[in-house]
Biopython code that builds the backbone (N, CA, C, O; Angstrom):
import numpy as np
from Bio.PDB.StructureBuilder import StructureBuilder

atoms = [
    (1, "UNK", "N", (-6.485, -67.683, -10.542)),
    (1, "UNK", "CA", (-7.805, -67.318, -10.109)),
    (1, "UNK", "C", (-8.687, -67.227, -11.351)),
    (1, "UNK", "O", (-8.413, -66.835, -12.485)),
    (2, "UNK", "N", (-9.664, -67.630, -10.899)),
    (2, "UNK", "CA", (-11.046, -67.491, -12.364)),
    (2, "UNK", "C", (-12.030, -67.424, -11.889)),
    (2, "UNK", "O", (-12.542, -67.906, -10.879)),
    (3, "UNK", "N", (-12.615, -66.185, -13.376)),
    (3, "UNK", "CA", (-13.454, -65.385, -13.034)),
    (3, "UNK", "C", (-13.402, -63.874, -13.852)),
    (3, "UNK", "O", (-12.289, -63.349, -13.885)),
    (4, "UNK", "N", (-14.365, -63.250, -14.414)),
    (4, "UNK", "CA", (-14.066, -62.159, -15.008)),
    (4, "UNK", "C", (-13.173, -61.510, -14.631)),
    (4, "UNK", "O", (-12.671, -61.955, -13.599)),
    (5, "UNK", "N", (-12.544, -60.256, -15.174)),
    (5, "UNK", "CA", (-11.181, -59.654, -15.082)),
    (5, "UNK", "C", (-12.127, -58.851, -13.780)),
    (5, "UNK", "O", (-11.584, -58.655, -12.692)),
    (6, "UNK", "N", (-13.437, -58.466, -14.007)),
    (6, "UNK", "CA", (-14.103, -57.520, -12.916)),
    (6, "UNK", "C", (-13.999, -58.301, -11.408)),
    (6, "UNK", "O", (-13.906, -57.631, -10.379)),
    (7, "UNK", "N", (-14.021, -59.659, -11.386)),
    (7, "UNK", "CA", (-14.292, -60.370, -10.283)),
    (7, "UNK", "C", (-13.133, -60.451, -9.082)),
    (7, "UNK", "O", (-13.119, -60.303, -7.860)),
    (8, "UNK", "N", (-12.011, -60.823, -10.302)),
    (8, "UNK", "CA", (-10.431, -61.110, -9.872)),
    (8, "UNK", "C", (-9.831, -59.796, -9.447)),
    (8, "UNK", "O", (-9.007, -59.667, -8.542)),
    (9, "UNK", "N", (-10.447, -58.606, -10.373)),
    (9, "UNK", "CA", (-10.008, -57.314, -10.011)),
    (9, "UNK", "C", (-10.483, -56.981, -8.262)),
    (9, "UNK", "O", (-9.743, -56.235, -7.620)),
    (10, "UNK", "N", (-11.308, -57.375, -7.812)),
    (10, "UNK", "CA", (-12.617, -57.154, -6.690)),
    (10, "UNK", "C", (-11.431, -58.185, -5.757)),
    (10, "UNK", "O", (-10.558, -57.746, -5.007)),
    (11, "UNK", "N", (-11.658, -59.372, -6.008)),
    (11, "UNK", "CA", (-10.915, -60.057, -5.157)),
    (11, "UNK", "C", (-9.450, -59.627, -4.483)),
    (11, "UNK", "O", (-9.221, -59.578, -3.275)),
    (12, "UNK", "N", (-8.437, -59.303, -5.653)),
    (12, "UNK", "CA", (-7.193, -58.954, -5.544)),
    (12, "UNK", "C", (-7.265, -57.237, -4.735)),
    (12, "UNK", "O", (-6.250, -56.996, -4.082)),
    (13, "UNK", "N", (-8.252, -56.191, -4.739)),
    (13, "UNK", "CA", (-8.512, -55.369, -3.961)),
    (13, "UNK", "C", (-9.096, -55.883, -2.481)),
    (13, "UNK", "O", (-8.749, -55.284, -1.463)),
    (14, "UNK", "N", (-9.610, -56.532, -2.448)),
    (14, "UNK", "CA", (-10.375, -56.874, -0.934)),
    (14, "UNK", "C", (-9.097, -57.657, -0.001)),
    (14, "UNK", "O", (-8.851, -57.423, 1.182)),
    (15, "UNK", "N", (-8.577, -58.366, -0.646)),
    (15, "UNK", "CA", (-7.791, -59.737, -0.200)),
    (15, "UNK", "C", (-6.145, -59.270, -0.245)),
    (15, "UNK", "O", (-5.318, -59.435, 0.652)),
    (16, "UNK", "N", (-5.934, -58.617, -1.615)),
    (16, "UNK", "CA", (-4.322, -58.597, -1.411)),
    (16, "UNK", "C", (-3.612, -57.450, -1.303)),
    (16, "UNK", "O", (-2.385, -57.360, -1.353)),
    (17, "UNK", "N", (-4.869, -56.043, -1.063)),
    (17, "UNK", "CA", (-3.716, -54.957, -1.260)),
    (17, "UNK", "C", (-3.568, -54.813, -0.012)),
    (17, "UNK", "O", (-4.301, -54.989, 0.962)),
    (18, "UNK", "N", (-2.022, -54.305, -0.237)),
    (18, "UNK", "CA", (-1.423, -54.038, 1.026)),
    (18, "UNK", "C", (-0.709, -55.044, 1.387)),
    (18, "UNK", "O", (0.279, -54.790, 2.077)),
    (19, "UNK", "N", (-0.938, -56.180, 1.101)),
    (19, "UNK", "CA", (-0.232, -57.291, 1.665)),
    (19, "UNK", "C", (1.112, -57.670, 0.854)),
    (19, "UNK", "O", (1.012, -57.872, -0.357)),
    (20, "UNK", "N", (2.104, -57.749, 1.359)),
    (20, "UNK", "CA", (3.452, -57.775, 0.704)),
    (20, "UNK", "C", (3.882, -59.594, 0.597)),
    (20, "UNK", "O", (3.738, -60.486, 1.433)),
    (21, "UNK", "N", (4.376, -59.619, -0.623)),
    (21, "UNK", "CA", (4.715, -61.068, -1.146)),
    (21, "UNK", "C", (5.721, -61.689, 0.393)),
    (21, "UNK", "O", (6.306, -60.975, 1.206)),
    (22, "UNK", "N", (5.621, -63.464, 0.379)),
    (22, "UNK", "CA", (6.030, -63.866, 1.300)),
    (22, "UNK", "C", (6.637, -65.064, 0.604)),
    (22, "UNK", "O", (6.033, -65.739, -0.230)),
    (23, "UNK", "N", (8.157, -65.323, 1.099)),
    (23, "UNK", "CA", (8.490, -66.229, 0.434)),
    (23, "UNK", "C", (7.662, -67.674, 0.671)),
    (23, "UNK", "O", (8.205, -68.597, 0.064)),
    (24, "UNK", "N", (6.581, -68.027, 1.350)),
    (24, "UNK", "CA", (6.140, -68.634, 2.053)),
    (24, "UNK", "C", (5.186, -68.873, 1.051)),
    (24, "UNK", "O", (4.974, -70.063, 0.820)),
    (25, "UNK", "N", (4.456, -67.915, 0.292)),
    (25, "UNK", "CA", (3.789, -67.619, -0.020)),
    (25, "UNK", "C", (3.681, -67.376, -2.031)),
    (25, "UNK", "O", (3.170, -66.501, -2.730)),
    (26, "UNK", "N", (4.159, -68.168, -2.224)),
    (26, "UNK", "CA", (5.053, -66.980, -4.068)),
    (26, "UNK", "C", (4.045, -67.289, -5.154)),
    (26, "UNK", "O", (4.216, -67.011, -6.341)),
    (27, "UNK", "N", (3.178, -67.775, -4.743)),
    (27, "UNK", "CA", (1.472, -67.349, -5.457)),
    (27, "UNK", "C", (1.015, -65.849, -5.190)),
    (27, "UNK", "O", (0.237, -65.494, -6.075)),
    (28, "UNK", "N", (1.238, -64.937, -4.318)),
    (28, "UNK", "CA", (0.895, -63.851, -3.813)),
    (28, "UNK", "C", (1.286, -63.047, -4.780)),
    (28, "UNK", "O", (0.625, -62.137, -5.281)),
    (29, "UNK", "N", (2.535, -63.431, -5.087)),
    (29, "UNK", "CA", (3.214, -62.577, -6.246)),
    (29, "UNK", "C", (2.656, -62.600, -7.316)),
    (29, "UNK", "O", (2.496, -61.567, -7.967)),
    (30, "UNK", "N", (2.375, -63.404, -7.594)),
    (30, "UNK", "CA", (1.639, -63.207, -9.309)),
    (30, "UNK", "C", (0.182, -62.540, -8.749)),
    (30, "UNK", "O", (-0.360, -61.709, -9.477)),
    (31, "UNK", "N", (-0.248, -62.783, -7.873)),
    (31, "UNK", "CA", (-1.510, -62.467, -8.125)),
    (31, "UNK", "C", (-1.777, -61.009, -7.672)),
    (31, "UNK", "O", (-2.947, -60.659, -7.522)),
    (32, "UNK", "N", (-0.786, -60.156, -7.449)),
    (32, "UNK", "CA", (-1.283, -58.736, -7.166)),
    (32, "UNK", "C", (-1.416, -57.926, -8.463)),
    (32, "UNK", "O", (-1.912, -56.811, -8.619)),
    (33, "UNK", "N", (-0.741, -58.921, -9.531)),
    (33, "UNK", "CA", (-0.952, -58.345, -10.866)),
    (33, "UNK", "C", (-0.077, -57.634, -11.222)),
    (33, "UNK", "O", (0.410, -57.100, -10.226)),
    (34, "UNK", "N", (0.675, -57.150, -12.623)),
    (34, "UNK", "CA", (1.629, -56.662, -13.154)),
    (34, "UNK", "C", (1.129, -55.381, -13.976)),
    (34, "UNK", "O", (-0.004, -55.262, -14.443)),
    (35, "UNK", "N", (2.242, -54.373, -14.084)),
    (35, "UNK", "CA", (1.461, -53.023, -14.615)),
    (35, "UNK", "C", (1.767, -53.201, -16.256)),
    (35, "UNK", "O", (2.726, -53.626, -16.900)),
    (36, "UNK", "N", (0.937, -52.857, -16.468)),
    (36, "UNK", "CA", (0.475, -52.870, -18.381)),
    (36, "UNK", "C", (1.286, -52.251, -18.939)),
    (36, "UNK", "O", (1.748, -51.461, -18.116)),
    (37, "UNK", "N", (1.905, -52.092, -20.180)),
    (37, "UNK", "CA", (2.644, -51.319, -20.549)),
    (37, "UNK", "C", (2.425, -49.953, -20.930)),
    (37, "UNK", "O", (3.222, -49.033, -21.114)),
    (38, "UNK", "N", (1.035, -50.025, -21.018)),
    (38, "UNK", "CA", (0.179, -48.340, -21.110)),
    (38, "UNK", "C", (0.966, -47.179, -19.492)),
    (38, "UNK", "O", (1.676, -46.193, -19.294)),
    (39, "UNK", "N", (0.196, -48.203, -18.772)),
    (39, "UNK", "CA", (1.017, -48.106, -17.275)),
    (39, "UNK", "C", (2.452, -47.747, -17.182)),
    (39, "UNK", "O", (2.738, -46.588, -16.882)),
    (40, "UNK", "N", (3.235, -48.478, -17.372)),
    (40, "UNK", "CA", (4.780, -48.222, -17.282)),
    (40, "UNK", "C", (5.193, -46.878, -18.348)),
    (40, "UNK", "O", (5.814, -45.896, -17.940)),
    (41, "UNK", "N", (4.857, -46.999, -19.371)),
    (41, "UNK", "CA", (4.964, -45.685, -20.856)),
    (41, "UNK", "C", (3.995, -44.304, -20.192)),
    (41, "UNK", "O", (4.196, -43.243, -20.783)),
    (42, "UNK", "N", (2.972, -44.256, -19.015)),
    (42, "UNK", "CA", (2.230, -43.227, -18.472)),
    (42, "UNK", "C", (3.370, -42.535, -17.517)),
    (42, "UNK", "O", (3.895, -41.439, -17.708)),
    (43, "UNK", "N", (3.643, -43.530, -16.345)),
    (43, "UNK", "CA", (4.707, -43.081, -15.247)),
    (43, "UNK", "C", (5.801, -42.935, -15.760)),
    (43, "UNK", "O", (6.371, -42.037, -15.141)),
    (44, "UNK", "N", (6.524, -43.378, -16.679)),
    (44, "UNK", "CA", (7.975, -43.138, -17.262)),
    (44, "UNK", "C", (8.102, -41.947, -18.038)),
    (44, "UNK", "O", (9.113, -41.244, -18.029)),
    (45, "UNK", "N", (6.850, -41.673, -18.857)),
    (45, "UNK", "CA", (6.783, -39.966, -19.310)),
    (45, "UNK", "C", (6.534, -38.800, -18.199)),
    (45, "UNK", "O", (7.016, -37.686, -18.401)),
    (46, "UNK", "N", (5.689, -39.097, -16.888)),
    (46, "UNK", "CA", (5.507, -38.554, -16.569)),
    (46, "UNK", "C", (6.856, -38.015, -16.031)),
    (46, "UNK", "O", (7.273, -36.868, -16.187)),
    (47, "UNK", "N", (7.500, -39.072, -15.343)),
    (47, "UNK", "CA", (8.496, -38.500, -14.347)),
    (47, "UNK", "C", (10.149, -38.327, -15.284)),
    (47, "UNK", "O", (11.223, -37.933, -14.830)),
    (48, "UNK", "N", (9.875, -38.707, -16.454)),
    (48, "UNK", "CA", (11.131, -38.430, -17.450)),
    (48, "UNK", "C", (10.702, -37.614, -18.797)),
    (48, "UNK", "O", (11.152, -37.881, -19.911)),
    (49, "UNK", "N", (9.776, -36.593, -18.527)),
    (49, "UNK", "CA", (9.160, -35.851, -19.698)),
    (49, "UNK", "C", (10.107, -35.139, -20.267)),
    (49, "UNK", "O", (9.923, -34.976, -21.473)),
    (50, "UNK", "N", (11.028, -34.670, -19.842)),
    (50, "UNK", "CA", (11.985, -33.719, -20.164)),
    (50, "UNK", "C", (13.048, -34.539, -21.349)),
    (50, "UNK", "O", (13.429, -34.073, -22.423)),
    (51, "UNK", "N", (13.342, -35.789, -20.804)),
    (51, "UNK", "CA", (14.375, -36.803, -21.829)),
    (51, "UNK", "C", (13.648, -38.164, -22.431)),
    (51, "UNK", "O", (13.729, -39.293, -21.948)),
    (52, "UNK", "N", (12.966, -37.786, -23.534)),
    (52, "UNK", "CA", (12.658, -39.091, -23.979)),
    (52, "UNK", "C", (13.128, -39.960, -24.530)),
    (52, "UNK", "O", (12.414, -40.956, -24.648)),
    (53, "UNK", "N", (14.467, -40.005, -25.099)),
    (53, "UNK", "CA", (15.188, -41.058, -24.807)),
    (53, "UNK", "C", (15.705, -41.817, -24.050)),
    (53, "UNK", "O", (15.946, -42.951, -24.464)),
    (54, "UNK", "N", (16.062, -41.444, -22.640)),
    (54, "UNK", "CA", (16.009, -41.777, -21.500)),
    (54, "UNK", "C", (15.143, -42.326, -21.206)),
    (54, "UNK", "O", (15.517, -43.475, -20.969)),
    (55, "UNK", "N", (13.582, -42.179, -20.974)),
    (55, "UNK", "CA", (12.329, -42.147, -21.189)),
    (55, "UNK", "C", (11.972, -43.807, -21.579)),
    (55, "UNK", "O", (11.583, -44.770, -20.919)),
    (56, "UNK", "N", (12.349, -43.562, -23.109)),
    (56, "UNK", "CA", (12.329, -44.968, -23.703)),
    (56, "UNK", "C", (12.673, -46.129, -23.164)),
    (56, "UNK", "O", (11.996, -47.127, -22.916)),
    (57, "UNK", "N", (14.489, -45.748, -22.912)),
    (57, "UNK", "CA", (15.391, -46.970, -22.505)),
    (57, "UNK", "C", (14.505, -47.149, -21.012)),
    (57, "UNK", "O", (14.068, -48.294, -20.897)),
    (58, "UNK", "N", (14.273, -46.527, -20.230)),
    (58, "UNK", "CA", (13.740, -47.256, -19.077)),
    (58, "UNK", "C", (13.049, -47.851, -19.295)),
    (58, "UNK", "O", (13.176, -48.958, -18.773)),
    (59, "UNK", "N", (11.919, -47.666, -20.110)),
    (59, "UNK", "CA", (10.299, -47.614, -20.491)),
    (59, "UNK", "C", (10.314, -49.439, -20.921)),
    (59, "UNK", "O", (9.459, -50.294, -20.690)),
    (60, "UNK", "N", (11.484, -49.537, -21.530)),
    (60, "UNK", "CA", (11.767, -51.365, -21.875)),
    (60, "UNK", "C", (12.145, -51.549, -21.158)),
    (60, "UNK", "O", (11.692, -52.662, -20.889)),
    (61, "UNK", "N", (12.957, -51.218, -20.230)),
    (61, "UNK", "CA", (13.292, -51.943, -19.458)),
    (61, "UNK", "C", (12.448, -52.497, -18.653)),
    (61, "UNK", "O", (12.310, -53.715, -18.534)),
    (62, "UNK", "N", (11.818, -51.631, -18.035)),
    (62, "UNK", "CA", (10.545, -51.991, -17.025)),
    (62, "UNK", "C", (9.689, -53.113, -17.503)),
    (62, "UNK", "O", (9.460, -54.202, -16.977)),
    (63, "UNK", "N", (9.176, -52.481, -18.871)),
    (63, "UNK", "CA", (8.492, -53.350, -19.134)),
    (63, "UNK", "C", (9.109, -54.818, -19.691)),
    (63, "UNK", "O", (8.363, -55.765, -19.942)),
    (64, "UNK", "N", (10.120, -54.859, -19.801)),
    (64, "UNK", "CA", (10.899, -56.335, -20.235)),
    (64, "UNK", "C", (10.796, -57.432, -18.344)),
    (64, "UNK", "O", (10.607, -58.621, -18.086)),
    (65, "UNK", "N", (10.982, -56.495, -17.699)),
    (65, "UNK", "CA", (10.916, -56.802, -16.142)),
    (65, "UNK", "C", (9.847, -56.997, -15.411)),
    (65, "UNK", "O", (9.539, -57.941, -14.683)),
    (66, "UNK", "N", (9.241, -55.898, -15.701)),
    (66, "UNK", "CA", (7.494, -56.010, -14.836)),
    (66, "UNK", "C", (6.691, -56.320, -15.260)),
    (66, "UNK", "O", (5.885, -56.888, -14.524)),
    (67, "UNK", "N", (6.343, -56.166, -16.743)),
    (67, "UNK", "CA", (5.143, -56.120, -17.056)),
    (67, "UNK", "C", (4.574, -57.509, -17.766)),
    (67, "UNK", "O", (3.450, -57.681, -18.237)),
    (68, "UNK", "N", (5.511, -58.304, -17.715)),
    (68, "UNK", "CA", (4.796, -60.195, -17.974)),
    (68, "UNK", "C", (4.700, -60.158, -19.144)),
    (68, "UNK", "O", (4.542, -61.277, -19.634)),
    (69, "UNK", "N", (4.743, -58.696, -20.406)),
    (69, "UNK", "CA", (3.994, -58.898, -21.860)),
    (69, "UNK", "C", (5.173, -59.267, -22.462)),
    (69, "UNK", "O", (6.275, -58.990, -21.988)),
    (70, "UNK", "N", (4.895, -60.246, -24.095)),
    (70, "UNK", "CA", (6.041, -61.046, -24.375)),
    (70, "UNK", "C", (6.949, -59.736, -25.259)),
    (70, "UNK", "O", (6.817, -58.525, -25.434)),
    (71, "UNK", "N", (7.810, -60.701, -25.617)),
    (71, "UNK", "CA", (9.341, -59.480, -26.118)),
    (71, "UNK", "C", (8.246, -59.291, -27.509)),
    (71, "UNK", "O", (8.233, -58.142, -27.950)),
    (72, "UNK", "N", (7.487, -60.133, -28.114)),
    (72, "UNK", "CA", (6.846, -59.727, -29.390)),
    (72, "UNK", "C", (6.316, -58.256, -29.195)),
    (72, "UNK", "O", (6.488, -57.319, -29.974)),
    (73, "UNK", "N", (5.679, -58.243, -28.076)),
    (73, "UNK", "CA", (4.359, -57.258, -27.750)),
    (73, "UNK", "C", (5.425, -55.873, -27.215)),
    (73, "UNK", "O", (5.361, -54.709, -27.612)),
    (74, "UNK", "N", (5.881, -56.154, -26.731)),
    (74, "UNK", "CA", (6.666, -55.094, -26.002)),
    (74, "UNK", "C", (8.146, -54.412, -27.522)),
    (74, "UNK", "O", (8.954, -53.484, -27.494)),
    (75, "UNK", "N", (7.816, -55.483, -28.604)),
    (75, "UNK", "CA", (9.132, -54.545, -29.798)),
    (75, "UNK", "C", (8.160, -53.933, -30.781)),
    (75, "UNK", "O", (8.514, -53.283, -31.764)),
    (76, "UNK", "N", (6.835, -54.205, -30.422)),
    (76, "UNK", "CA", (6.446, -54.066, -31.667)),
    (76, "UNK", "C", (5.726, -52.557, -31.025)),
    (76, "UNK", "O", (5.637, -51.663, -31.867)),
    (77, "UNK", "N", (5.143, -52.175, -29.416)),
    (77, "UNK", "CA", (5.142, -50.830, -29.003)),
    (77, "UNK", "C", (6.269, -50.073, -29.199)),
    (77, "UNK", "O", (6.190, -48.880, -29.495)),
    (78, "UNK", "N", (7.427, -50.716, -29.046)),
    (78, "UNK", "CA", (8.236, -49.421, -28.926)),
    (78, "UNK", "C", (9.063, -49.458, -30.359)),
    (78, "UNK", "O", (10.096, -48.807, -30.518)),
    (79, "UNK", "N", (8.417, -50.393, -31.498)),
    (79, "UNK", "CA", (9.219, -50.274, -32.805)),
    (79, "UNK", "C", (10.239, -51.062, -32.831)),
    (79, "UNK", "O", (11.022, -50.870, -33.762)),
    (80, "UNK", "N", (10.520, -52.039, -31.968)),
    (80, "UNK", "CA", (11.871, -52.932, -32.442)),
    (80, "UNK", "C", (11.840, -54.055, -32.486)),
    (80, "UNK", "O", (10.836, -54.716, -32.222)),
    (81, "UNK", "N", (13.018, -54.553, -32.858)),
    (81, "UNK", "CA", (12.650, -56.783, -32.927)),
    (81, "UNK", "C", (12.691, -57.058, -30.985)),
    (81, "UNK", "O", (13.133, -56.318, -30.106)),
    (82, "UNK", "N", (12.092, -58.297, -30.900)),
    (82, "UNK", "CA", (12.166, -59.121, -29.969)),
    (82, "UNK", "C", (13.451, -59.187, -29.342)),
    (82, "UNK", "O", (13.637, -58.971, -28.145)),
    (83, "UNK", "N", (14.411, -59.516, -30.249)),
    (83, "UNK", "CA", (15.702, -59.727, -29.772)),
    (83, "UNK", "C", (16.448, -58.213, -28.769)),
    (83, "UNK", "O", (17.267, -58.108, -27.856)),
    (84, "UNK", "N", (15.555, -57.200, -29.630)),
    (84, "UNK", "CA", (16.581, -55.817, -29.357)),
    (84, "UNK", "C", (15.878, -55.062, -27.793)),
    (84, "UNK", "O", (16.236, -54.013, -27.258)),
    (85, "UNK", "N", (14.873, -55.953, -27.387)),
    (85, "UNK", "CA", (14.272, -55.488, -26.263)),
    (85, "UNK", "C", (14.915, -56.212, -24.951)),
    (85, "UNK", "O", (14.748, -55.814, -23.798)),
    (86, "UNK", "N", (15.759, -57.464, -25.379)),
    (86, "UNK", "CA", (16.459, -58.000, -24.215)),
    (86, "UNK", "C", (17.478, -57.261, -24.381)),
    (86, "UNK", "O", (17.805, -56.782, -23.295)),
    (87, "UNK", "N", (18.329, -56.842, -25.450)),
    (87, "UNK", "CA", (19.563, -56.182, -25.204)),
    (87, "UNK", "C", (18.956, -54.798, -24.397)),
    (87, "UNK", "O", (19.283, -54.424, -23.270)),
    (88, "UNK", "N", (18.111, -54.245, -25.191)),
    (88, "UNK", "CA", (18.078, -53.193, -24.676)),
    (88, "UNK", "C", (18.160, -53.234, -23.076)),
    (88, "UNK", "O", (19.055, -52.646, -22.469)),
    (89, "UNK", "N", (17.217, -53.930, -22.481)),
    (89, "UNK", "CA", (17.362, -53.832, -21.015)),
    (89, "UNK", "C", (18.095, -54.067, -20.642)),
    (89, "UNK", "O", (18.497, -53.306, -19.762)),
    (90, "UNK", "N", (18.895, -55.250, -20.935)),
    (90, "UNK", "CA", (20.528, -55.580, -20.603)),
    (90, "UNK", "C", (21.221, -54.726, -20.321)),
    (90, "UNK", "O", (21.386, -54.298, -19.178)),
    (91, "UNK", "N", (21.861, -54.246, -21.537)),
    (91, "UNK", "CA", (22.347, -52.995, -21.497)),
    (91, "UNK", "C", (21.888, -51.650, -20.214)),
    (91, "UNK", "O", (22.668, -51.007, -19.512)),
    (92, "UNK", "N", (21.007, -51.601, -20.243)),
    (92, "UNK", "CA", (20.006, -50.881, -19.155)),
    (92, "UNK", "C", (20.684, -50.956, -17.858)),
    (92, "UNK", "O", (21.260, -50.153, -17.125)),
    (93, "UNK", "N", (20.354, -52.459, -17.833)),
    (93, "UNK", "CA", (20.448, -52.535, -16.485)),
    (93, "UNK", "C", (22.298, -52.975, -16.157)),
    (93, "UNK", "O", (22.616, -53.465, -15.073)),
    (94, "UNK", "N", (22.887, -52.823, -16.778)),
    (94, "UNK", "CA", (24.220, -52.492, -16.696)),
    (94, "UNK", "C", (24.783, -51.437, -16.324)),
    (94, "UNK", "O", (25.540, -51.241, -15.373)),
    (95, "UNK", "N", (24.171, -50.370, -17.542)),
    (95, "UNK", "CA", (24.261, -48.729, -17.006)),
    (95, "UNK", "C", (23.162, -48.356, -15.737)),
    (95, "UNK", "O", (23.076, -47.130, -15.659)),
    (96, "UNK", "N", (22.812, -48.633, -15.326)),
    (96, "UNK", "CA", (21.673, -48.619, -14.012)),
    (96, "UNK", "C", (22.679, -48.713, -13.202)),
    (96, "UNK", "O", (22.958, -47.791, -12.435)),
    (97, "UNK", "N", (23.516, -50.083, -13.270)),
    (97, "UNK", "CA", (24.195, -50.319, -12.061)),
    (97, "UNK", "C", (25.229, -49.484, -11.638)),
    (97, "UNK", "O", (25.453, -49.436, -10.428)),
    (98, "UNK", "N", (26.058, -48.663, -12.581)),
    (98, "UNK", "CA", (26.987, -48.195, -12.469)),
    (98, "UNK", "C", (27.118, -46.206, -12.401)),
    (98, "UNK", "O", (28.035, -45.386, -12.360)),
    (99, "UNK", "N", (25.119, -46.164, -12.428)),
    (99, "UNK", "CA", (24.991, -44.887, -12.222)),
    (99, "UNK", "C", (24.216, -44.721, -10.761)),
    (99, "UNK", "O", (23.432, -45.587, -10.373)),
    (100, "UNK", "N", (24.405, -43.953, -10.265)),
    (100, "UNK", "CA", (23.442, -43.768, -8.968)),
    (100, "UNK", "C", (22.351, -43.056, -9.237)),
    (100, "UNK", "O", (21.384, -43.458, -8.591)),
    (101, "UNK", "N", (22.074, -41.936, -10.109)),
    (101, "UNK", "CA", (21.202, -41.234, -11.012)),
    (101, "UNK", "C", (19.969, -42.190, -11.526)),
    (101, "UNK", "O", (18.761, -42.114, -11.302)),
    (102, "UNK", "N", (20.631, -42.989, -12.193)),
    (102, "UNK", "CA", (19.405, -43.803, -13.314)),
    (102, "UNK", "C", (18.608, -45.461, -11.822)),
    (102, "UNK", "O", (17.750, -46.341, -11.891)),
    (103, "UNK", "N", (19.347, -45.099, -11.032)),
    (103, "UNK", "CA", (18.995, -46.119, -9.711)),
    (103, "UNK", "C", (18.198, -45.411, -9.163)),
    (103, "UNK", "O", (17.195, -46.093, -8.955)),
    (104, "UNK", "N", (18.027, -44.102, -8.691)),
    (104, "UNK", "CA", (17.500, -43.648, -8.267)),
    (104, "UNK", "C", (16.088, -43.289, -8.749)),
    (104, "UNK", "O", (15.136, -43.195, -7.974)),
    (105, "UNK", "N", (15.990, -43.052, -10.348)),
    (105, "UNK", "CA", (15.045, -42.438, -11.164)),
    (105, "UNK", "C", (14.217, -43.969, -11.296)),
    (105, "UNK", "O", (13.009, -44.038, -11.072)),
    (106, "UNK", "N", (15.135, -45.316, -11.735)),
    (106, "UNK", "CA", (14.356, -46.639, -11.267)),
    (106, "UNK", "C", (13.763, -46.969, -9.716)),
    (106, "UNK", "O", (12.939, -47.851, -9.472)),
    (107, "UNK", "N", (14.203, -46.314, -9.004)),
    (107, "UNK", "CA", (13.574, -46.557, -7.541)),
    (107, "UNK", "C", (12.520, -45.826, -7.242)),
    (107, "UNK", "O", (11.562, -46.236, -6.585)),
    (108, "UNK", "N", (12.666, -44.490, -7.800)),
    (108, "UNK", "CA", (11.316, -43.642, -7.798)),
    (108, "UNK", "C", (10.053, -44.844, -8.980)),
    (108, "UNK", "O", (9.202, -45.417, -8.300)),
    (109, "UNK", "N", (10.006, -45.055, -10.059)),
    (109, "UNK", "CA", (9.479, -45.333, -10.732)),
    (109, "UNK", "C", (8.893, -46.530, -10.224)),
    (109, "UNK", "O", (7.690, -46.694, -10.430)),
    (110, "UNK", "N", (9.624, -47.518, -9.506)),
    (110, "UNK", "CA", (9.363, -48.636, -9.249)),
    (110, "UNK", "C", (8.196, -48.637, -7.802)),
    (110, "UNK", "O", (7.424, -49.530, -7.455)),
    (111, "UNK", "N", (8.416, -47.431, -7.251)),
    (111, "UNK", "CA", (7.615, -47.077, -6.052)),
    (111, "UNK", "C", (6.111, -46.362, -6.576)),
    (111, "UNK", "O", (5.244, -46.245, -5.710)),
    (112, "UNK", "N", (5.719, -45.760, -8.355)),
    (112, "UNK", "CA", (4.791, -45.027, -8.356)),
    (112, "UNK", "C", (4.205, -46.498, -9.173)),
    (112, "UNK", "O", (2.981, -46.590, -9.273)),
    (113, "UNK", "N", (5.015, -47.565, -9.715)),
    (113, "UNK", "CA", (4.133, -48.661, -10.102)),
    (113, "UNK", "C", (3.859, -49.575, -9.186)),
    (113, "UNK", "O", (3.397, -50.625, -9.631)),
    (114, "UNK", "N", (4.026, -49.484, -7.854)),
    (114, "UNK", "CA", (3.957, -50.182, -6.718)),
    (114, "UNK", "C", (4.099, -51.719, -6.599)),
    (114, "UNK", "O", (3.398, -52.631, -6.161)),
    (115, "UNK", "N", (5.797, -51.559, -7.413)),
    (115, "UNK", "CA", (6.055, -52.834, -7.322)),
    (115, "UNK", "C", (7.492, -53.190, -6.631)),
    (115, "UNK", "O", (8.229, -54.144, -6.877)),
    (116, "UNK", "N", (7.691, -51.939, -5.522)),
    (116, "UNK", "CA", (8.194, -52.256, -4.857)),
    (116, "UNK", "C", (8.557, -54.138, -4.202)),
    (116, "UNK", "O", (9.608, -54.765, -4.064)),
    (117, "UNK", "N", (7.699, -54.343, -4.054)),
    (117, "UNK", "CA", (7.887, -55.578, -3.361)),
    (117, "UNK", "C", (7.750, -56.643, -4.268)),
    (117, "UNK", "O", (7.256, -57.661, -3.783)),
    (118, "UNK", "N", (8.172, -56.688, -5.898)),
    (118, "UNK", "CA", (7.977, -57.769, -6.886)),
    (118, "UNK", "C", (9.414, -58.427, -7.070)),
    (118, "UNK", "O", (9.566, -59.371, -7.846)),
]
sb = StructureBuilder()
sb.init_structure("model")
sb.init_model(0)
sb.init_chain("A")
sb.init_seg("    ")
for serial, (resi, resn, name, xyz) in enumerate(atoms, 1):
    if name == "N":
        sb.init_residue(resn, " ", resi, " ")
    sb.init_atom(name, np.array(xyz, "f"), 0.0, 1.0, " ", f" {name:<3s}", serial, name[0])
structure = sb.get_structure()
């Protein structure tokens, strides 16, 4: 879509919220837009204030997953190489799988960035 970020912002409110991606459809998906990493580092403190290391490791993860920004942009917020932001999530999402805890704390999180349906 083109057009100022104000225009596309206007459009993607009038036209796509609410509306859930369709495999029919897999332009829909990109265009409801991805949460920023300001975004993901806001909700991940909020709801993991207590453990910020914990905190962190999600905090890449998400954003290695959701947030579209490259591994440059996303090592150089949280202080590390490119390379150490795929392990990191890797890793992540390994221990994710094998905890019901850290699934759960990703399912909450994934519901306050409303990307449930990405």
């Amino acid at each position: 879509m083109l057009g100022t970020p104000e225009f596309v912002a206007a459009i993607q409110e009038q036209h796509l919220d609410g509306k859930s991606p369709h495999r029919n459809l897999p332009a829909l998906k990109q265009l409801k837009g991805k949460p920023t990493i300001d975004q993901i580092l806001e909700i991940t403190g909020n709801v993991l204030n207590a453990d910020e290391k914990l905190a962190t490791k999600v905090a890449i993860h998400l954003c290695h997953r959701y947030s579209g920004a490259k591994l440059k942009e996303i090592g150089e917020r949280f202080g590390v190489k490119e390379s150490a932001v795929s392990q990191s999530s890797g890793r992540f999402a390994v221990e994710q799988g094998k905890d019901e805890q850290l699934q759960n704390i990703v399912t909450e999180l994934v519901k306050r960035l409303n990307l449930c349906n990405v």
